[in-house]
N, C-alpha and C positions, 0 to 999 in steps of 0.2 A: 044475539045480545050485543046492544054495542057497547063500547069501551073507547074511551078518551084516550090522548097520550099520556094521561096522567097517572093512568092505570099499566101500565108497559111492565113487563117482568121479560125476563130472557126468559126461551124456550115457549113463548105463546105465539100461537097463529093469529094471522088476523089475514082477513080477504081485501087486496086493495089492487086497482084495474084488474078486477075481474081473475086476479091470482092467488092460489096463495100463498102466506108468506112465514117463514120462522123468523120469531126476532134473535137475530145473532149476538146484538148488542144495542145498547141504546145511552144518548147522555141527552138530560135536561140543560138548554144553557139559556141563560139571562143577561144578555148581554147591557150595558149600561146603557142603550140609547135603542130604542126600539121595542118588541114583543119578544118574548121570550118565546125557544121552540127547541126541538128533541131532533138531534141527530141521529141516524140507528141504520146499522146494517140488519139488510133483509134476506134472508135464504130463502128463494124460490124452493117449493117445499119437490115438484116434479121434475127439474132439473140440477136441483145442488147448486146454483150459482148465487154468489150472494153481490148483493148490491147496495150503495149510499143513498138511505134518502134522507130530508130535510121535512118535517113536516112542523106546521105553526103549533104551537100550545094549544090545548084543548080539542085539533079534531078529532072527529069521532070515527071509528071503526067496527064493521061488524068482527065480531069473535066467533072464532072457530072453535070445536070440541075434536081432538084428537083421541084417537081410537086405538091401540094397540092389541093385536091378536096373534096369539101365537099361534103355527100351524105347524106341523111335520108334511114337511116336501115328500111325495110317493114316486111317481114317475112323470115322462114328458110321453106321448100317446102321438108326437109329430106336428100334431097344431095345438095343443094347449097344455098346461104343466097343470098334474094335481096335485090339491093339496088336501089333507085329513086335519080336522080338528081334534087332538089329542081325550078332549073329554067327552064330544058328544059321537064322535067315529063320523060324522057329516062330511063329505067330499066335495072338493070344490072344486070344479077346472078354470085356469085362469090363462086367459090369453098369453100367448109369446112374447105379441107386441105391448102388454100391461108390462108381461117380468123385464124385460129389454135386457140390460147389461146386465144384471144379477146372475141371470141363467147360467154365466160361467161358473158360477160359487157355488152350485147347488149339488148337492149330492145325496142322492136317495135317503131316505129315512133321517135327513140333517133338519133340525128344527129353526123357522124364520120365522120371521115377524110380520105381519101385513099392519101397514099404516093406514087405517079409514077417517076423513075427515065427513062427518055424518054418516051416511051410506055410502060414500063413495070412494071406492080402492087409490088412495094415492101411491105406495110404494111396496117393494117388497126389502126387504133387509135383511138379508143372509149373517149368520152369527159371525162376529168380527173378526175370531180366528178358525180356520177349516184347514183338514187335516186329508190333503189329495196326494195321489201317486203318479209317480212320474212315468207317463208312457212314451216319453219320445224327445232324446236330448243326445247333443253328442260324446261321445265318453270324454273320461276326461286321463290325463294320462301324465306319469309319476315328473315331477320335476314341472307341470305346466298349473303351480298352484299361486302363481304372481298375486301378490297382496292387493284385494278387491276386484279383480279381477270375474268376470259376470260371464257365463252364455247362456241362448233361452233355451227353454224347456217348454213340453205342453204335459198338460199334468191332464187327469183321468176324465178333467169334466171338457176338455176344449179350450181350455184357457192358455197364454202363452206368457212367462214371466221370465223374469232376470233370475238366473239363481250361480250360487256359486261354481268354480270349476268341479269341487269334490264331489257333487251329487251329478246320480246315476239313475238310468232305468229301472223302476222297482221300486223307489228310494220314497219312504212316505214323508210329503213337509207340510210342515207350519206356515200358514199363508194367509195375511193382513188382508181383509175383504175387501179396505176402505181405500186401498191404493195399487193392491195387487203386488205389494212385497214379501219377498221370503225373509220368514222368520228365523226355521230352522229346521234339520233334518230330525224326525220323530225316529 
């Protein structure tokens, strides 16, 4: 379906060089001397980077239909991660290199999102906060608790984060999907 700029909302896709794109933002200007045209940040929907474009009044875009599916993550089998569809029990193995960075977030039986524009897999989206356990950090020791103070830790899925000096081996935390920060010890 195409759509003009005139038709623009946050949070619609649209395909333009051959990408596609989220609109992050967008403003209509009219400037006094010339044609008027839409400024709008774009978030490449497969990489997260977002970008300025300029585009004249009225052109036209195809639109995309966004797809949100939820799945419960089962296990990883060494080349592909499956997942189960909650209502119909339907399995799905999904390549490594589709999950890419996510794979750290994921934890057995945790429920994700798969992002389909048409039929096709764009992303996977781990639930915002996950609640992993610390397998491997160095202890931390009475008097060594300096205000902000950080060392890493690798927590149960492989992942390796900032966390404070108080937490320890065992210690289950609250952990930010979307930046890879510690929230807090559970």
């Amino acid at each position: 379906m195409a759509i003009s700029t005139a038709d623009f909302k946050n949070g619609m896709c649209i395909e333009y060089n051959n990408k596609l794109w989220t609109i992050a933002e967008f403003q209509h200007v009219k400037p006094g001397k010339g044609g008027a045209f839409v400024r709008t940040k774009l978030r490449d929907i497969k990489t997260g980077r977002v970008v300025d474009y300029t585009f004249n009044s009225g052109t036209k875009f195809d639109s995309v239909r966004l797809e949100t599916k939820k799945m419960q993550y089962l296990y990883n089998d060494g080349a592909d991660f499956n997942f189960m569809d909650p209502v119909t029990f339907e399995q799905m193995p999904i390549s490594a290199e589709t999950v890419g960075d996510q794979a750290k977030w994921l934890k057995e039986n945790d429920e994700v999102s798969l992002l389909y524009a048409g039929e096709e897999l764009i992303s996977i989206e781990p639930q915002m906060f996950v609640e992993l356990e610390v397998t491997e950090t160095e202890p931390g020791f009475k008097g060594d608790t300096v205000q902000g103070s950080t060392k890493p830790a690798t927590l149960e899925t492989g992942a390796t984060i900032q966390v404070p000096m108080f937490v320890n081996i065992g210690d289950v935390l609250q952990v930010d999907t979307r930046d890879g920060r510690f929230i807090k010890r559970m």
